[in-house]
N, C-alpha and C positions, 0 to 999 in steps of 0.2 A: 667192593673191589675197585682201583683206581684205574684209570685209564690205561690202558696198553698198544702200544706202538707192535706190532710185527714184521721184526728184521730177519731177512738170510743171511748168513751168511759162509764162506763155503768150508767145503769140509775136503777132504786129499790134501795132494801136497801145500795147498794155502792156507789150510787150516792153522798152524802152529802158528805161522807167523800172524796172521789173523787175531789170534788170542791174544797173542803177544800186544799185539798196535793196540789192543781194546784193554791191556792190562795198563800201560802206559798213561792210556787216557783218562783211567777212571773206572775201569768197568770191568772185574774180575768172574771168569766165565772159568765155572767147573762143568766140565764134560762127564758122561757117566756113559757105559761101557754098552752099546749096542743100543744107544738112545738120542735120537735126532734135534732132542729139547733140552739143554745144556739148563745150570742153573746160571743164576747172573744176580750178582747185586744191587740190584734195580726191578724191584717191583711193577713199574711201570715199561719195561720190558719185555717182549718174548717173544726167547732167539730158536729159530730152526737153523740145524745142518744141512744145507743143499748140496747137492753138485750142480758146481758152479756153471756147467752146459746148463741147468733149469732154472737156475734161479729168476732170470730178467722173465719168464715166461710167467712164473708166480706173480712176481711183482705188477705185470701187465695185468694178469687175467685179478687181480686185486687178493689172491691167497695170503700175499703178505704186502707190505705196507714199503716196505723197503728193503733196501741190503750194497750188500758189496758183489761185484760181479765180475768180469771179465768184458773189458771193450769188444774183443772178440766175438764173444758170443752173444751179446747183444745186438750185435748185426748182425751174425748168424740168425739167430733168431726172429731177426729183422720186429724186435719187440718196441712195442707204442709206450716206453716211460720217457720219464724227465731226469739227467743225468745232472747233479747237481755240484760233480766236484771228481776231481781225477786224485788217485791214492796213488804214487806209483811206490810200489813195495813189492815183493815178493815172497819165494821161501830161501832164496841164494844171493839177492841180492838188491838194491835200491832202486832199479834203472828198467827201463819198459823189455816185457820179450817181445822176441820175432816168431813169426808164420814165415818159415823158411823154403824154399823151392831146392830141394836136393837132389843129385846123382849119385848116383855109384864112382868112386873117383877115379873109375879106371873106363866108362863110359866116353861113348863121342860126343856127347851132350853137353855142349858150350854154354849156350843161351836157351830162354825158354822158346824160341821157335824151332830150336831142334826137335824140339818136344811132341813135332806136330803128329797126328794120328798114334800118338805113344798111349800108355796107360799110365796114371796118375793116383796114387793111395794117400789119403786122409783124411781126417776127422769133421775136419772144418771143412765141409760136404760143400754149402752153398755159394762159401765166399770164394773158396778155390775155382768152383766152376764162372763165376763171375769173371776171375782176374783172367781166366784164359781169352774170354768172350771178349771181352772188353781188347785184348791184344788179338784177337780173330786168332785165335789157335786154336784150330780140332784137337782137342785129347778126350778121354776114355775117364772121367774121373769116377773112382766106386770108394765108398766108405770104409775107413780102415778099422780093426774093431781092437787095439791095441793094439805094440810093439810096432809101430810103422817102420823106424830105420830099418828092420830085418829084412821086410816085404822085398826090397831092393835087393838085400842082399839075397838074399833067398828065389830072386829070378822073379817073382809074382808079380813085379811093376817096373817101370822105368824110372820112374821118380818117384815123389813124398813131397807131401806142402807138410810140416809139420813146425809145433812150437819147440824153441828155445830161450834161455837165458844165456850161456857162457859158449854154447855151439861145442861144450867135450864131449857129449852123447852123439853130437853128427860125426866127429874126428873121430870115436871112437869105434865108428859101424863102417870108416872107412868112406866115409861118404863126401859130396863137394858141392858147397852152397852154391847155387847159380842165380838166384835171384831172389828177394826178399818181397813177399805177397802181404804182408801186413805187421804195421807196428801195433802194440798191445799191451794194456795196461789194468789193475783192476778203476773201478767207477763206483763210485756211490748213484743208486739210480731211485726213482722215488714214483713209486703209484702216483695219477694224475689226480685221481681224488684223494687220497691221502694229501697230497701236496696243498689242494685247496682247505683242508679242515685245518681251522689254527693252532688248537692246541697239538696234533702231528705234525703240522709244517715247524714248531717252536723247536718241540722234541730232537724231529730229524737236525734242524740249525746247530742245536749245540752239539748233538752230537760230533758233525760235521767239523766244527769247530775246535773239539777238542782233538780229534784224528788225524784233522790238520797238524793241531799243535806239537802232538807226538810226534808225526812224522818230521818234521820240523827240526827238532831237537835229535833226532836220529841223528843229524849233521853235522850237528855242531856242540860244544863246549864251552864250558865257562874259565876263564880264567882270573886270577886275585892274585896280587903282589903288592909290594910295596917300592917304590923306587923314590931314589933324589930330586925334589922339585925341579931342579934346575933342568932335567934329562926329561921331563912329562911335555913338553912342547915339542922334542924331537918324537920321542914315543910315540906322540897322536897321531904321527904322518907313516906310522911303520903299523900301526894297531886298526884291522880291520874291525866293525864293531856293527850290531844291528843299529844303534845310536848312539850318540856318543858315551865315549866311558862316562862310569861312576868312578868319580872322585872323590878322597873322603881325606881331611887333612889327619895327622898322627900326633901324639903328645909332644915329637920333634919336630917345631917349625919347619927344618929343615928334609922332612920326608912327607910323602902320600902314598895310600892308598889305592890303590885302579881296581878294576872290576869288569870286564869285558866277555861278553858275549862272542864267539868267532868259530867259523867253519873248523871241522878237527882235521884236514887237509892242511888249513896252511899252521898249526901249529908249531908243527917240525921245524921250519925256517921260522916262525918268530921270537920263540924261545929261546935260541942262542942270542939274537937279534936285542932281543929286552935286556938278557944279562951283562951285552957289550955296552947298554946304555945305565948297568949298574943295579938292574932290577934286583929282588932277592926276595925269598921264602915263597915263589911263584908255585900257584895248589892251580890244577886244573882239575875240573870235577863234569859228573854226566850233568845233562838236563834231562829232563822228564817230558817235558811243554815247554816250548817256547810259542806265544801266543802275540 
């Protein structure tokens, strides 16, 4: 049997998109129906489903070798690894969530010193009681065991430190953000000893590398045309690019080839932009990795 690597990585709302970034990179992961040991196309692999609250804890106590986590709960956890790379991805969206400080939005509760001798519901137990201390605010904080916006509504607290990405689950409970207790993203984090064995430390790199790569290419597009030589020295100064275009001359002296690389944001404004300099048969296509 060949060497194996032991990664987490999570399982709830991360999970799909999780699968997703690992299909991307190379690494196609079947799930099977009430089984925490997924198959993977890599023998020298093997993946556990966590929740992602345990994971960093495994990874410490050396159960598994590595994985992808939540920055959050690795200070929660206050866990002894090595974080060797930030993933920011989601299951809604590209960009880090928030540990939110919420009201009731019909509350007298302005700022968090309002707060003071109030009660406080959430999950993230430690670091909440931290952010109070740290601002010398008495609160009441007790562990919320799901559904936290309701708690509020429902009378049983004053406030919520709870997660979000887009904040329409806090609008939707009626609720009103007053201060933000933590940014949060997932982490690639790595056993200490795992990190020191070479042929794991190799393993974890590329993987690293390629998860990168995907995520990477989430961003961005390729685009291929053809335009009038004479217009490719205006074009260079309008065509963002990771390096400079690929140039390729055509059987018409008088035409090239471009090849670029560019965020799918500014697409929109280049496009017109290339065709006012005479561009034509412009294909833009996904990436996969960009590396």
């Amino acid at each position: 049997m060949s060497k194996q690597l032991k990664i987490g990585l999570p399982k709830g709302s991360l999970q799909d998109a999780t699968i997703k970034l690992f299909a991307k990179s190379g690494w196609k992961i079947n799930l099977h129906h009430r089984n925490y040991f997924p198959d993977v196309n890599d023998e020298e692999l093997n993946i556990s489903m966590c929740r992602v609250q345990e994971i960093s804890r495994y990874i410490e106590d050396g159960i598994l070798d590595c994985g992808l986590a939540g920055r959050d709960w690795v200070l929660e956890n206050k866990s002894d690894v090595l974080e060797i790379s930030s993933l920011v991805y989601s299951k809604v969206s590209n960009r880090p969530a928030r540990w939110i400080l919420a009201v009731a939005g019909d509350s007298p509760y302005k700022k968090p010193e309002d707060l003071a001798g109030k009660k406080i519901a959430t999950e993230l137990l430690g670091a909440t009681k931290e952010y109070f201390e740290s601002k010398n605010i008495p609160v009441d904080v007790f562990y919320s065991w799901g559904a936290t916006e309701a708690k509020v509504v429902e009378g049983l607290c004053d406030a919520i430190v709870e997660v979000t990405e887009t904040g329409t689950t806090i609008k939707a409970h009626g609720l009103r953000v007053i201060d933000e207790v933590m940014s949060t993203n997932t982490v690639f984090i790595v056993n200490k000893d795992a990190w020191n064995d070479p042929w794991k430390r190799k393993k974890i790199e590329n993987i690293n590398l390629l998860l990168q790569g995907a995520l990477r290419a989430e961003k961005m597009v390729g685009l291929k045309m053809n335009m009038p030589k004479s217009s490719l020295e205006k074009a260079m100064k309008v065509m963002p690019s990771l390096n400079s275009p690929t140039v390729s001359n055509l059987s018409d002296p008088e035409w090239v080839s471009v090849e670029i690389m560019v965020e799918e944001v500014v697409v929109r404004e280049l496009i017109p932009e290339l065709i006012d300099m005479g561009a034509e048969g412009i294909i833009e296509y996904q990436l996969n990795k960009v590396i």
